[in-house]
C-alpha positions as CSV (number, residue, x, y, z in Angstrom):
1,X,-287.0,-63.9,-0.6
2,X,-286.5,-64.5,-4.3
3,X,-288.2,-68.3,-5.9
4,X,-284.0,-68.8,-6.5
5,X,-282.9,-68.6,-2.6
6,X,-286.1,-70.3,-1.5
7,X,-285.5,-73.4,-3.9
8,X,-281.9,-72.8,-2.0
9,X,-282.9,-72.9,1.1
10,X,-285.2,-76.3,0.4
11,X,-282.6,-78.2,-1.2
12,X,-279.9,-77.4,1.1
13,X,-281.2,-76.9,4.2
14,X,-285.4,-78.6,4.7
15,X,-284.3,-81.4,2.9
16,X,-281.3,-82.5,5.4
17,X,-283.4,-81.3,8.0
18,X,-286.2,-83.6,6.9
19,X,-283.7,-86.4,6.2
20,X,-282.2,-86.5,9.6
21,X,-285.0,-86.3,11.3
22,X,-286.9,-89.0,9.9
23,X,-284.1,-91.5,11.4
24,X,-283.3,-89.6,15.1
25,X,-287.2,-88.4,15.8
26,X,-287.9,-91.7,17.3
27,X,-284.4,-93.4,17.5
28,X,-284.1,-90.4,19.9
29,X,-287.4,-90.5,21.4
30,X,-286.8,-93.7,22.6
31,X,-283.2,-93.0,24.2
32,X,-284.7,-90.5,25.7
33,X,-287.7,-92.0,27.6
34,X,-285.0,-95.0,28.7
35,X,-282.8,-92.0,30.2
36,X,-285.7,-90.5,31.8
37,X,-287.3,-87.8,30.2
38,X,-290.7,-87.0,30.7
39,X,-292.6,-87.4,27.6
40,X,-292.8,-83.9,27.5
41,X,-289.4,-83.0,28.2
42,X,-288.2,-85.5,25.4
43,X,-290.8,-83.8,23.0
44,X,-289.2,-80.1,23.7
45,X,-285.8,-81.5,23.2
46,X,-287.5,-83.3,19.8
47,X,-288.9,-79.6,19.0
48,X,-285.0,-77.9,19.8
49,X,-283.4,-80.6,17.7
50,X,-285.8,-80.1,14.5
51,X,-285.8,-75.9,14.8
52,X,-281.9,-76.2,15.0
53,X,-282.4,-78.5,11.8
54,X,-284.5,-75.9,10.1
55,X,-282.3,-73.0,10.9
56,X,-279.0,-74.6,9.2
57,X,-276.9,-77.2,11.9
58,X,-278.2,-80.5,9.6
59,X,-277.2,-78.5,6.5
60,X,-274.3,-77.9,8.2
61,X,-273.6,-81.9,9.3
62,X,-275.0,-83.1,5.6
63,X,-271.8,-80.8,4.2
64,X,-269.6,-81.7,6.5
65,X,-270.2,-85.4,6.2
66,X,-269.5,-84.4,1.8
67,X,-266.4,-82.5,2.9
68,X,-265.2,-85.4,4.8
69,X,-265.9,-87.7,2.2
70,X,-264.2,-86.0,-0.3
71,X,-261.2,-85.0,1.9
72,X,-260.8,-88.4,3.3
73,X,-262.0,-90.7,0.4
74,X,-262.9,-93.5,2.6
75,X,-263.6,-96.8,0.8
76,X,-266.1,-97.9,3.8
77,X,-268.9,-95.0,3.6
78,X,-271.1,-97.3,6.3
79,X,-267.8,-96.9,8.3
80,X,-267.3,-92.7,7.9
81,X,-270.8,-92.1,8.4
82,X,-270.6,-93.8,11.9
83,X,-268.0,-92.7,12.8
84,X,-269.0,-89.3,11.8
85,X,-272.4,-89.2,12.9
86,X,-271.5,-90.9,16.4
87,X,-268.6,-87.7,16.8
88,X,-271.1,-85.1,15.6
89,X,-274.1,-86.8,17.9
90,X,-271.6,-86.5,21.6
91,X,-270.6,-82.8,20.8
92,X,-274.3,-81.7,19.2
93,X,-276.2,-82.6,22.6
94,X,-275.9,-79.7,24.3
95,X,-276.6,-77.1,21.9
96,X,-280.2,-80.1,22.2
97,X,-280.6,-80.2,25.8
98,X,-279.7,-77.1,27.3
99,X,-282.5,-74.7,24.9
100,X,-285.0,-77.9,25.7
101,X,-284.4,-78.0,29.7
102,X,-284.9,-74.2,29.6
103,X,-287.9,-74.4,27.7
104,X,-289.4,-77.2,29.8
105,X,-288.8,-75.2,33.2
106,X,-290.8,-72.6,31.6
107,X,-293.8,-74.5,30.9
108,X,-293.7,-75.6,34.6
109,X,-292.6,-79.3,33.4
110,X,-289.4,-81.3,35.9
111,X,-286.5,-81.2,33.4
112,X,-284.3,-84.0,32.7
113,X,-281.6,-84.2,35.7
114,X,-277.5,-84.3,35.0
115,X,-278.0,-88.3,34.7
116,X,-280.3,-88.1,32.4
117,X,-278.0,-85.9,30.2
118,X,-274.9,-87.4,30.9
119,X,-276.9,-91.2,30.2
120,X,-278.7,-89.8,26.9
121,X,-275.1,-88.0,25.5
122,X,-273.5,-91.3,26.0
123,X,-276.5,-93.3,24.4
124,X,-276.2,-91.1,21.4
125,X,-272.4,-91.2,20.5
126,X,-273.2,-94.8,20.3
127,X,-276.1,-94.2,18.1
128,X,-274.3,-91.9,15.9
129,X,-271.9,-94.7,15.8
130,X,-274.6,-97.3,15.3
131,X,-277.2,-95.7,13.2
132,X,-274.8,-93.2,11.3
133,X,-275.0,-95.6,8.4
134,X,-278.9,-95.1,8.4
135,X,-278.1,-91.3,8.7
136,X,-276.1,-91.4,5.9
137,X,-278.9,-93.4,3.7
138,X,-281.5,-90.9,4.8
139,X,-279.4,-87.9,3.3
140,X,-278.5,-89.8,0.2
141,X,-282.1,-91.5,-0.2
142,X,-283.7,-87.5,0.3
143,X,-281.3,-86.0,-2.2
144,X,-282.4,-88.3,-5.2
145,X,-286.1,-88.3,-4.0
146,X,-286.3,-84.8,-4.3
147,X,-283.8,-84.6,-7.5
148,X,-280.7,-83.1,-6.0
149,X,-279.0,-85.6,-6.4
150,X,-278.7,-89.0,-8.0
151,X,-278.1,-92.0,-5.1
152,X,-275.4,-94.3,-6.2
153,X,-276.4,-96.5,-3.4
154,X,-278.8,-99.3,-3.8
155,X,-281.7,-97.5,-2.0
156,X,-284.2,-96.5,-3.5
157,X,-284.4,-98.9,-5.6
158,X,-284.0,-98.9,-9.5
159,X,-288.2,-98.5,-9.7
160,X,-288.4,-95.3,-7.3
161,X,-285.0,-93.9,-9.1
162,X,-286.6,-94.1,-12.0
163,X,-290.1,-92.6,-11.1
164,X,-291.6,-89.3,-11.6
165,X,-290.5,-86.4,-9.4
166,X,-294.1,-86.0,-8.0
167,X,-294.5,-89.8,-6.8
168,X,-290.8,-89.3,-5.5
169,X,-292.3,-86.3,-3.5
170,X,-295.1,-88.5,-2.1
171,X,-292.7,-91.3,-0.9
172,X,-290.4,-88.8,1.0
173,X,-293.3,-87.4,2.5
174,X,-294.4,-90.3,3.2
175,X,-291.1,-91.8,4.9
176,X,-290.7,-88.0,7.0
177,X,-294.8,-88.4,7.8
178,X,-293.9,-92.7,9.1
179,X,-290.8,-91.0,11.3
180,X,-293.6,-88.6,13.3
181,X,-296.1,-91.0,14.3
182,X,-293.6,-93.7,15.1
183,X,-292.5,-91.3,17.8
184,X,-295.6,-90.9,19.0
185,X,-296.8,-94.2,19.1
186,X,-293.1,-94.5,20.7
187,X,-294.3,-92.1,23.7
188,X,-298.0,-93.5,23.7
189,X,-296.6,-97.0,24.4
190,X,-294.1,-95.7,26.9
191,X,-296.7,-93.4,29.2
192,X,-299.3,-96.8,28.7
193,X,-296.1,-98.4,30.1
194,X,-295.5,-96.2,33.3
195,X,-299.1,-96.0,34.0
196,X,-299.3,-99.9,34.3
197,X,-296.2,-100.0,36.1
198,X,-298.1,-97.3,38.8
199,X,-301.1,-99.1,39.4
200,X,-299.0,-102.0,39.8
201,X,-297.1,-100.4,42.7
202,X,-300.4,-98.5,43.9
203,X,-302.3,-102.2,44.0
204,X,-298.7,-103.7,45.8
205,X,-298.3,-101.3,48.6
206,X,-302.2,-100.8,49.6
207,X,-302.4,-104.7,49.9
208,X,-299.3,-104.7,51.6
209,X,-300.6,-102.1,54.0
210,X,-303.8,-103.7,54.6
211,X,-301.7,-106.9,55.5
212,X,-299.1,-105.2,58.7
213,X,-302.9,-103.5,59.5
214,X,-304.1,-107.3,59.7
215,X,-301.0,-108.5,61.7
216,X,-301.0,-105.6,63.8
217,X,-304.4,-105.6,65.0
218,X,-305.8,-109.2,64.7
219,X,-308.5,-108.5,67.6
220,X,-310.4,-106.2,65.2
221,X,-309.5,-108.5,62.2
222,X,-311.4,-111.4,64.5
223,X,-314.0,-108.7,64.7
224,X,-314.6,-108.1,60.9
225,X,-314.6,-112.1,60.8
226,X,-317.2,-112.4,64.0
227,X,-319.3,-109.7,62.7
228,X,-320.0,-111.8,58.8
């Protein structure tokens, strides 16, 4: 591959990959675990979402949302890109989940069940719709970070538009690097979560059986008692 195509292929397809990702990683993460995923059947579907990202699909939804833009001419952009990005996020989910249930049965790890999907598509359309905006900022904040293309929005500010293209480097890894470990500390505070929540339930229905063994047999509780 020639230095021309693989500036090409950074520019127009890592860097919407990157961008994208650094806003659905944990956004979807966090769906995710509320639908029900295993923490390591919401990673594969993380690992699907971000191959499919480096092999073309967020190039793909970057120029689309450009095509639409210019086709359209909307004079709300917050308003396209949620509308967009919520339409794009219902019919995208399968290409996700199917590839990432596969995957997980595999590795010998319960896949999500139909609820789970069905609850998760439906969650995302209304993140698309919610956080489409954010989306859209991501693409337009990556593009002038890495000197595509100048922003005309007010992120980044004046002081990172206007800084060398190394530092600019640094801050978008930076932002992609913040996106990764706020999805694990996302699935670190969930799986501290669950783990509570089972002791809790272990501790409940042990005392509750020691309390019907009590009520059931009081002679040899009147024993125990006797015999201290």
């Amino acid at each position: 591959m020639s230095i021309k195509k693989c500036e090409a292929w950074t520019k127009y397809t890592i860097v919407p990959a990157v961008a994208i990702s650094t806003v659905t990683l944990p956004l979807m993460a966090a769906i995710e675990k509320l639908a029900g995923f295993t923490t390591e059947a919401s990673i594969n579907a993380r690992k699907v979402a971000f191959f499919l990202g480096l092999g073309g699909y967020y190039s793909l939804l970057a120029k689309g949302r450009d095509y639409s833009q210019k086709k359209f001419k909307p004079t709300n952009i917050k308003l396209h890109d949620r509308l967009y990005f919520g339409m794009c996020g219902l019919l995208s989910l399968p290409a996700i989940y199917l590839p990432a249930k596969y995957i997980s049965q595999q590795m010998g790890i319960t896949p999500p069940d139909f609820w789970s999907h069905t609850t998760t598509t439906a969650f995302s359309a209304g993140v698309g719709i919610f956080a489409g905006n954010m989306i859209g900022y991501s693409i337009d904040i990556f593009r002038d970070l890495t000197g595509i293309k100048k922003s005309e929005r007010k992120l980044p500010p004046p002081y990172i538009k206007n800084a060398k293209q190394p530092i600019k480097h640094m801050i978008a890894a930076s932002l992609f690097s913040s996106s990764i470990i706020l999805m694990a500390g996302i699935y670190s505070f969930s799986d501290k979560i669950r783990d509570y929540m089972k002791e809790i339930n272990s501790r409940t229905y042990n005392e509750k059986n020691s309390l019907e063994e009590r009520i059931n047999n009081p002679q040899s509780e009147l024993e125990n008692i006797l015999k201290k």
